[in-house]
Structures are given as C-alpha cells and as structure tokens.
MMTF fields as JSON, N, C-alpha, C and O atoms, coordinates in Angstrom:
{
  "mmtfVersion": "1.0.0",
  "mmtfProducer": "UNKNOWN",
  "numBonds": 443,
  "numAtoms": 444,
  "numGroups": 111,
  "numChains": 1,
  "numModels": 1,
  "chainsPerModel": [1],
  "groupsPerChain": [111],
  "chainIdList": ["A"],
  "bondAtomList": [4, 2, 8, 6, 12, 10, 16, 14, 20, 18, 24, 22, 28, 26, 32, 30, 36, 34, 40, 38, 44, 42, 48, 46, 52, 50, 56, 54, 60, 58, 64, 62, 68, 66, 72, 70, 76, 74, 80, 78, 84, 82, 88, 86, 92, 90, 96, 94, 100, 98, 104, 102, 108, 106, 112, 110, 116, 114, 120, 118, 124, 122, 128, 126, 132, 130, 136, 134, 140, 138, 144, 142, 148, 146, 152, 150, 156, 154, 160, 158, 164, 162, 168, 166, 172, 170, 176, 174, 180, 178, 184, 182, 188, 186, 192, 190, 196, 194, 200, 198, 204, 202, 208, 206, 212, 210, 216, 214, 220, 218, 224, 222, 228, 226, 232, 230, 236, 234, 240, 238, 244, 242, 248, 246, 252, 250, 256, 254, 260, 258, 264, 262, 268, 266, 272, 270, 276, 274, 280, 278, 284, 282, 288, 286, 292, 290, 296, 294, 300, 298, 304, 302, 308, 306, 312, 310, 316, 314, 320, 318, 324, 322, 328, 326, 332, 330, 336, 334, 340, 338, 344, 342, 348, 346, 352, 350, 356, 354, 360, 358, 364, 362, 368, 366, 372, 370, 376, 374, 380, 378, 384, 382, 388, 386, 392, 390, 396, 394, 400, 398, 404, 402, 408, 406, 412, 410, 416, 414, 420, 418, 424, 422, 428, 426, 432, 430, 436, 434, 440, 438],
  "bondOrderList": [1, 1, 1, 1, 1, 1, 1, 1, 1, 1, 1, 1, 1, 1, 1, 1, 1, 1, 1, 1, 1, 1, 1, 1, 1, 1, 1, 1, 1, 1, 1, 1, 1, 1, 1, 1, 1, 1, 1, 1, 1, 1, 1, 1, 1, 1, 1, 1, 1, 1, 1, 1, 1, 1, 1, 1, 1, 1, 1, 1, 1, 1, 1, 1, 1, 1, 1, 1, 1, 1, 1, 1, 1, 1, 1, 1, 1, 1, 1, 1, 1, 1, 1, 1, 1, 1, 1, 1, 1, 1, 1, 1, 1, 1, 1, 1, 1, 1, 1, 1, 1, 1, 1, 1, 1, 1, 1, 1, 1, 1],
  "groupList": [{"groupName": "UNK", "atomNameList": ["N", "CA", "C", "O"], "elementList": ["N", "C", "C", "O"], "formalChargeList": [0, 0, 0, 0], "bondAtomList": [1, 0, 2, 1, 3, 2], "bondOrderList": [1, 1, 2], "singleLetterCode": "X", "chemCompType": "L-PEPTIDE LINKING"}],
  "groupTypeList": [0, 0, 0, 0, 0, 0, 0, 0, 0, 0, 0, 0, 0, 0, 0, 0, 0, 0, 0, 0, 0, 0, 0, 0, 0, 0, 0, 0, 0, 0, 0, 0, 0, 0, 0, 0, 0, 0, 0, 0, 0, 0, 0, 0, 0, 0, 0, 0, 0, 0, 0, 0, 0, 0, 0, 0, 0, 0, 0, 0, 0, 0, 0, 0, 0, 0, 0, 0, 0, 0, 0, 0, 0, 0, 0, 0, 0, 0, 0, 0, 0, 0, 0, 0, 0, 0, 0, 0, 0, 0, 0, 0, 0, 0, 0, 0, 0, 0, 0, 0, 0, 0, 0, 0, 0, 0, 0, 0, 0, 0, 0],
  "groupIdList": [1, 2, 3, 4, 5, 6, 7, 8, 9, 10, 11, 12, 13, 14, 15, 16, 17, 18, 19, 20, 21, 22, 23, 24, 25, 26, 27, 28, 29, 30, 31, 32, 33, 34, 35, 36, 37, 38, 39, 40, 41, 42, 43, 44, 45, 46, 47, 48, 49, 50, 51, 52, 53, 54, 55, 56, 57, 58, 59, 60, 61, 62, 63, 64, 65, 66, 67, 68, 69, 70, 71, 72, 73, 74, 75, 76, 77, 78, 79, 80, 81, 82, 83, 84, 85, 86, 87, 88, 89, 90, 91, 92, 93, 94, 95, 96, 97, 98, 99, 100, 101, 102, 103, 104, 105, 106, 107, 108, 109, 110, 111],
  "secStructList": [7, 7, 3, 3, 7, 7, 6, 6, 6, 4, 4, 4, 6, 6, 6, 6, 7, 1, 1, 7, 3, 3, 3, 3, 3, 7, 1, 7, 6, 6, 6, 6, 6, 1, 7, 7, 7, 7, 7, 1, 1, 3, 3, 3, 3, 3, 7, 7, 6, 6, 4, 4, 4, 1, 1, 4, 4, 4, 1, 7, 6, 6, 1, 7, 3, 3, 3, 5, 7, 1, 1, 1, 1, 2, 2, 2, 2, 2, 2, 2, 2, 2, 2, 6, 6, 6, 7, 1, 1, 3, 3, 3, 7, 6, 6, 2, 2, 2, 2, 2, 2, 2, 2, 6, 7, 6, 6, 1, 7, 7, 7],
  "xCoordList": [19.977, 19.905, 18.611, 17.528, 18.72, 17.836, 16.685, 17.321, 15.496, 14.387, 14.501, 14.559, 14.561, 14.874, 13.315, 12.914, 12.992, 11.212, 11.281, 11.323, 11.29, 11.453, 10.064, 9.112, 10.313, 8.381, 7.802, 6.627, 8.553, 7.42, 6.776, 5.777, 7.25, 6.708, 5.692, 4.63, 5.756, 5.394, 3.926, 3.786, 2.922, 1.751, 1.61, 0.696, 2.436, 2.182, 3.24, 3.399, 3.722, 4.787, 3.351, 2.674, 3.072, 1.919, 0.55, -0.247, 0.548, -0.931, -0.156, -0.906, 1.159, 1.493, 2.139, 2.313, 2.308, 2.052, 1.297, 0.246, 1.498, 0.954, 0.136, -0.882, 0.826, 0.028, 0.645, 1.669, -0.176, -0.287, 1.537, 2.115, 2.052, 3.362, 3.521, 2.702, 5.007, 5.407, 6.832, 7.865, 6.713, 7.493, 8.231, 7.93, 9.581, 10.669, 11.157, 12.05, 10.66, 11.501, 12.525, 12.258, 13.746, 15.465, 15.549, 16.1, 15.302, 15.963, 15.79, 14.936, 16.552, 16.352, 15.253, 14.436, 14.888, 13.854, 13.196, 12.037, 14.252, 14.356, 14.036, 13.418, 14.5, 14.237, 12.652, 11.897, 12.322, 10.676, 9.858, 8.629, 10.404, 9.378, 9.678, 8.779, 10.683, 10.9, 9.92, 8.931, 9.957, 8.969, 8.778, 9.704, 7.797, 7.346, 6.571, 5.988, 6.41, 5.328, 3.794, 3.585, 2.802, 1.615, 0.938, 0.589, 0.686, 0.584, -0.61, -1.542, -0.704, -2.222, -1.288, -0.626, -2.054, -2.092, -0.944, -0.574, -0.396, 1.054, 0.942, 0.5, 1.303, 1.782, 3.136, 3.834, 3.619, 4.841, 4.502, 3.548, 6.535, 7.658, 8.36, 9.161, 8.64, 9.775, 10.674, 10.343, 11.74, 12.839, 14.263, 14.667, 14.726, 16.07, 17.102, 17.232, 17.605, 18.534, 19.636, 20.018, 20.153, 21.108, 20.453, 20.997, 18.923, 17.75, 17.898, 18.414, 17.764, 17.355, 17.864, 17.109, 19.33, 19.861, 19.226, 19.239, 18.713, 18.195, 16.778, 16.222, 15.945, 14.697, 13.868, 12.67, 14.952, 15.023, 13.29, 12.327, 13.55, 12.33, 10.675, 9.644, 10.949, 9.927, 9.011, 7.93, 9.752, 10.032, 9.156, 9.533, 8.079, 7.44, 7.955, 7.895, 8.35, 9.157, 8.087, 8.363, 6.868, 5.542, 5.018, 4.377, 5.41, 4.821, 6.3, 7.45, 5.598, 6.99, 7.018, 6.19, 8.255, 9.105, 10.104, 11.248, 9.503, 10.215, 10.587, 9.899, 11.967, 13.006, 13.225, 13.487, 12.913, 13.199, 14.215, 14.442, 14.544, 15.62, 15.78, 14.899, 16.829, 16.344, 17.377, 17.83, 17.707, 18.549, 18.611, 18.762, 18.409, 18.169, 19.128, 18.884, 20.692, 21.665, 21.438, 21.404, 21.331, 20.85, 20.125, 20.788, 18.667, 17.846, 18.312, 17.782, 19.543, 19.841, 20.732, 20.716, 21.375, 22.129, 21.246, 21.226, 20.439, 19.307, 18.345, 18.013, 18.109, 17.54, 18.454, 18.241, 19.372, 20.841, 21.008, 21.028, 21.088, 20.416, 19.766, 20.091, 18.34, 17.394, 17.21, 16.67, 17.842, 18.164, 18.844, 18.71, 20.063, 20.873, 20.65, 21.376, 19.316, 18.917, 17.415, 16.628, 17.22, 16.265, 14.826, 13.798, 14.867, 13.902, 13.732, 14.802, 12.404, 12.514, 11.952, 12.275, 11.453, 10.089, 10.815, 10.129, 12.242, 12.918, 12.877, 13.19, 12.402, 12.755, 13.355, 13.175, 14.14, 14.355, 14.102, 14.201, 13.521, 12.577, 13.506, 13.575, 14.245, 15.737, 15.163, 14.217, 16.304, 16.209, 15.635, 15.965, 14.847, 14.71, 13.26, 12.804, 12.878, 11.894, 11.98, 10.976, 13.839, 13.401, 13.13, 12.605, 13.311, 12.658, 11.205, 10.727, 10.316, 9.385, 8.758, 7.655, 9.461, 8.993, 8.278, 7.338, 9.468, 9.8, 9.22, 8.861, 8.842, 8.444, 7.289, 7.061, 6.813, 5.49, 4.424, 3.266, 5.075, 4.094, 4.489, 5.183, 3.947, 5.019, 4.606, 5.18, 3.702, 3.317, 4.382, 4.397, 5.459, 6.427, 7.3, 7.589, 7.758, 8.564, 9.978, 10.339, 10.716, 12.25, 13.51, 13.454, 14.197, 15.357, 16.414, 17.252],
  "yCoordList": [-20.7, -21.863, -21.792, -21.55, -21.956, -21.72, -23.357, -24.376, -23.511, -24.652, -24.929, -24.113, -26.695, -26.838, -28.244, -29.192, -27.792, -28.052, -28.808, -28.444, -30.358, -31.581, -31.067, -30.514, -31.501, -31.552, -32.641, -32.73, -33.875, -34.606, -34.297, -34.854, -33.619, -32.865, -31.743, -31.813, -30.846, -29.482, -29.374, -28.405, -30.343, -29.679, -29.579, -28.859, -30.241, -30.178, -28.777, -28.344, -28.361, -26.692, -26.082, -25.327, -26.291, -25.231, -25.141, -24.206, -25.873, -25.809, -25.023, -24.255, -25.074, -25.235, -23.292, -22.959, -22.716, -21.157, -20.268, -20.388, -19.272, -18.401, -17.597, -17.074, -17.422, -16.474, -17.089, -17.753, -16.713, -17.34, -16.829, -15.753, -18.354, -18.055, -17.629, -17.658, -17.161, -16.733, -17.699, -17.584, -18.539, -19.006, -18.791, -19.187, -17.954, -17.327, -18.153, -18.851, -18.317, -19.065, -18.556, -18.012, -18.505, -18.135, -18.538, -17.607, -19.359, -19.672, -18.935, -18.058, -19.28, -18.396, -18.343, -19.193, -17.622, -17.683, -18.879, -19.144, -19.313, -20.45, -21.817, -22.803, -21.693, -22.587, -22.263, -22.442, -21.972, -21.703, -21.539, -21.562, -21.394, -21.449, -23.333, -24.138, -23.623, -25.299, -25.821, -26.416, -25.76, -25.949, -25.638, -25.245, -25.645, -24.648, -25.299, -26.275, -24.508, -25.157, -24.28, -23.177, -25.361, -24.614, -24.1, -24.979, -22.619, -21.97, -22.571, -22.484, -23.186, -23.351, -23.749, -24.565, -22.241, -22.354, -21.562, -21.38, -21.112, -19.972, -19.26, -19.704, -17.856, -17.177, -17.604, -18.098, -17.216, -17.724, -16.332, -15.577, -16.436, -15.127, -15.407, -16.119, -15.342, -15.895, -14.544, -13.464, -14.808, -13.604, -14.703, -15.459, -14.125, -15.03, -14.152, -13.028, -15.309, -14.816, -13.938, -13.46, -13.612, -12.127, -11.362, -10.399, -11.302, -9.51, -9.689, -8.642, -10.831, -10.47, -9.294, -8.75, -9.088, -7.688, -6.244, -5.283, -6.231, -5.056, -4.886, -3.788, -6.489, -6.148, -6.432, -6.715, -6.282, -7.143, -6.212, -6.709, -4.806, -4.019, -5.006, -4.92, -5.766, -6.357, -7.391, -7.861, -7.563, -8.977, -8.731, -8.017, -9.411, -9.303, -9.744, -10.952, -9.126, -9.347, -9.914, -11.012, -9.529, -9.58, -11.468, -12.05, -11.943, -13.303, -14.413, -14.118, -15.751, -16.997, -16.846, -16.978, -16.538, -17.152, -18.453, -18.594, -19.331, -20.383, -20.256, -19.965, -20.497, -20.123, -21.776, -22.829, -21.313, -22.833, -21.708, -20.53, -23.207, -23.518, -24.78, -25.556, -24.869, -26.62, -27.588, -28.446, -27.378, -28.738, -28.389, -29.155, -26.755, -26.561, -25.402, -24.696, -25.524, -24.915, -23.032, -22.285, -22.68, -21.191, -21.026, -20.553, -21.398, -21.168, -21.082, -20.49, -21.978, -21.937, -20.787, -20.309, -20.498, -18.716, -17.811, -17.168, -17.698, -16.871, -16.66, -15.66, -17.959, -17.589, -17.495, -17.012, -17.971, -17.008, -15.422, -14.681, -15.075, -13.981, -12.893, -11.707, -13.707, -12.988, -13.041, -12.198, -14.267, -13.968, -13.065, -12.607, -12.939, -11.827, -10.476, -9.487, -10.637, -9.114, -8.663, -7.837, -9.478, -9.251, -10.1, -9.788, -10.913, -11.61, -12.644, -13.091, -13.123, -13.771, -15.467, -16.633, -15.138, -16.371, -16.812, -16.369, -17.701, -18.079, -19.246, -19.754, -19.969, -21.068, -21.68, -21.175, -22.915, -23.659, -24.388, -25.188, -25.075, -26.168, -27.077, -26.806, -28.08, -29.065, -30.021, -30.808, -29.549, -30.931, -30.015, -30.444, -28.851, -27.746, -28.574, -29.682, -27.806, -28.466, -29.674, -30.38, -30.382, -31.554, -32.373, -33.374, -32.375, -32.871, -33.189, -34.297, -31.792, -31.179, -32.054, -32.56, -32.256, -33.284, -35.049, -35.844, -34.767, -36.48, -36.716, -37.893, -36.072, -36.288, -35.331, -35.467, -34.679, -33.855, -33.865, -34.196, -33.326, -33.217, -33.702, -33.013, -35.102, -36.627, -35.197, -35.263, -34.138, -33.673, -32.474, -31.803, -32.294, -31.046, -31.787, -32.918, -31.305, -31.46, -31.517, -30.597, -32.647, -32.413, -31.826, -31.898, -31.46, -30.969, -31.344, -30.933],
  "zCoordList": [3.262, 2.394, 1.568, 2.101, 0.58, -0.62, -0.657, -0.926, -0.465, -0.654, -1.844, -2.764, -1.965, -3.113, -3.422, -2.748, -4.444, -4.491, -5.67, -6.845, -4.956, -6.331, -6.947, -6.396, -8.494, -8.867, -8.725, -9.079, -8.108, -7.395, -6.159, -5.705, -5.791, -4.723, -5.175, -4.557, -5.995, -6.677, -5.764, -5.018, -5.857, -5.63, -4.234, -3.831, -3.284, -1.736, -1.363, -0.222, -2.28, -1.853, -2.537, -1.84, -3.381, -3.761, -2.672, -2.604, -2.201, -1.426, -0.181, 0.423, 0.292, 1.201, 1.107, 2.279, 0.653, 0.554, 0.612, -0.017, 1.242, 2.036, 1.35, 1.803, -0.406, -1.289, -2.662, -2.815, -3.467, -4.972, -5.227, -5.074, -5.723, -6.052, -7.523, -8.442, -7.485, -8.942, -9.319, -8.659, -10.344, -11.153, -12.165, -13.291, -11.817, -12.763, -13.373, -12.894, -14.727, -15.389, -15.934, -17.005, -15.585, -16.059, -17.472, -18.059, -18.189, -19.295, -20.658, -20.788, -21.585, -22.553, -23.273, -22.92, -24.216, -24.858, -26.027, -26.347, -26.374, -27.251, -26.217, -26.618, -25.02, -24.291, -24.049, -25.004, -23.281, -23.149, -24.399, -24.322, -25.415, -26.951, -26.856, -27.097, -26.579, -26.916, -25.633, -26.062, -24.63, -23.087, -22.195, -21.485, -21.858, -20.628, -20.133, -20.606, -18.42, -17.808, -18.039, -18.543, -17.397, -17.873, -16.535, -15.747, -16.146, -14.597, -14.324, -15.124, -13.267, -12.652, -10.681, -10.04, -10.631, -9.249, -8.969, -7.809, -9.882, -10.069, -10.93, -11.989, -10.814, -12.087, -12.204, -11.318, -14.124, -14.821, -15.194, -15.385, -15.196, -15.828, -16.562, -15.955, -17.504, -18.179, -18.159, -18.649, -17.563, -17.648, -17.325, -16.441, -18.889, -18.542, -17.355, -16.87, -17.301, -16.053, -16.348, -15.28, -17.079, -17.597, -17.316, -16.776, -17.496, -17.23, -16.258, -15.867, -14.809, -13.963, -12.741, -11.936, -12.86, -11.953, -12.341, -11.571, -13.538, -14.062, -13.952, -13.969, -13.789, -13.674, -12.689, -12.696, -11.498, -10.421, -9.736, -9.153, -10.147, -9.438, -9.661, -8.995, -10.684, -11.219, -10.663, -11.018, -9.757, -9.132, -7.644, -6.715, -7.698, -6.182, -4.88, -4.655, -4.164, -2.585, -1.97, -1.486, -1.801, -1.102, -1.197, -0.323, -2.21, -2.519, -2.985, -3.311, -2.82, -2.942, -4.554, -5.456, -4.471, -5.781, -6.292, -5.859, -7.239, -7.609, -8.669, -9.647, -8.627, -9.92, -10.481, -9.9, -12.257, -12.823, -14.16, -14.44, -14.635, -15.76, -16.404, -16.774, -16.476, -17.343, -16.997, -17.755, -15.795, -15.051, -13.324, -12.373, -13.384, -11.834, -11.084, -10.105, -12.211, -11.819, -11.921, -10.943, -13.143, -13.575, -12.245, -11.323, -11.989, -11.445, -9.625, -8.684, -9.716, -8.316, -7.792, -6.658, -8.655, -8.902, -8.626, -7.576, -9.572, -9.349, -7.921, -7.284, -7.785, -6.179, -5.04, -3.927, -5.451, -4.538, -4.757, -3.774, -5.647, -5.625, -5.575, -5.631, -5.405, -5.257, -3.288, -2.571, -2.912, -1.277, -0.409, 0.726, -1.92, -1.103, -1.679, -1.584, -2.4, -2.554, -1.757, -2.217, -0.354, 0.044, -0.212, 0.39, -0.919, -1.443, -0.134, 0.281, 0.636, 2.069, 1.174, 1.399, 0.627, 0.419, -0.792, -1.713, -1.509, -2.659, -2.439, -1.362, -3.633, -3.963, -5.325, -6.433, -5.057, -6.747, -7.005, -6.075, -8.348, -8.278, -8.994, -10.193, -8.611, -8.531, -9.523, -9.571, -10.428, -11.567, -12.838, -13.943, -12.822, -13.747, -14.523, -14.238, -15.343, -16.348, -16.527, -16.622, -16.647, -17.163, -16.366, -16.853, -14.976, -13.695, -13.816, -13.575, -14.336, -14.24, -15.247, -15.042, -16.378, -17.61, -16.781, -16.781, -16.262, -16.018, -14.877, -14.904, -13.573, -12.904, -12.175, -10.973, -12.716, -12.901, -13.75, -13.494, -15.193, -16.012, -17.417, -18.165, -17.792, -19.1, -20.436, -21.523, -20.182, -21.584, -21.866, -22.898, -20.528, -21.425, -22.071, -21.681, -23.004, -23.988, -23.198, -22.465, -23.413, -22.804, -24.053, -25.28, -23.484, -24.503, -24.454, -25.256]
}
C-alpha cells in the first residue's frame, strides 16, 4: 500500500525521513511552467510520467520518494509503480499541487 502524504501534513513526513527526500513531479511540462513547488528540505524532479519506465535508472532507490501531479491520481500510478519496481521508501502526496496550493503553500498558482 502506497503512503499517502496530505500537504497539510507535508512538513511532519519531512522531518520524519530518514534521508533528504526526492519529489517527482509527474506532470507535464506546461503544468510545472504553470506551478510548482518550491524544494526546501527536498530535492524536485520534474519528469513527466510517460518518461518515467525509461528513466526509471534515474531514480534513487537509496532515498524517499514523493510523487506529485495535480490532483494526486498520475502520481498515484506512478508510485505504484515505482513499488512494483523495487522502489521501498514511495510515497504520494494526495490531492496533487492543488492540495499543495490550498493547503500548504496559498502562493502556488492553481490550475
């Protein structure tokens, strides 16, 4: 079963990891030129989710990964996934950016 990491929650999963996480953002490119989050306390990826079977080598096994998108669903594929490709430490952060807008951070841009 895949952790699913409201962003009202976001900063108590962040303190609460073992090693500096990485935040895959799935969505397209037009989406992340329209909003994004801003990394503090994470590195950000932007790799839409069509690359990700191909660039999967890319992808650190070693550290937590939280997969976003922009309602939650993409991102929840994806860390399905990335579970059943060996990945131990997956997460999805539920409700996607615009969660993230609305109940994290009022300065991203919603779409």
């Amino acid at each position: 079963m895949i952790e699913q990491v409201r962003p009202a929650d976001w900063d108590a999963w962040l303190q609460a990891q073992p090693a500096r996480p990485l935040v895959l953002d799935v969505r397209e490119p037009w989406e992340v030129r329209t909003a994004s989050v801003t990394p503090r306390g994470f590195d950000l990826l932007a790799l839409p989710m069509n690359e990700v079977p191909a660039r999967l080598a890319e992808l650190p096994a070693d550290r937590p990964i939280a997969c976003l998108c922009h309602h939650g669903m993409r991102s929840q594929q994806v860390a399905l996934f990335l579970a059943q490709n060996g990945y131990d430490d997956v997460a999805n952060i539920a409700g996607g950016i615009d969660a993230w807008s609305r109940d994290h951070d009022p300065f991203v841009a919603r779409y």
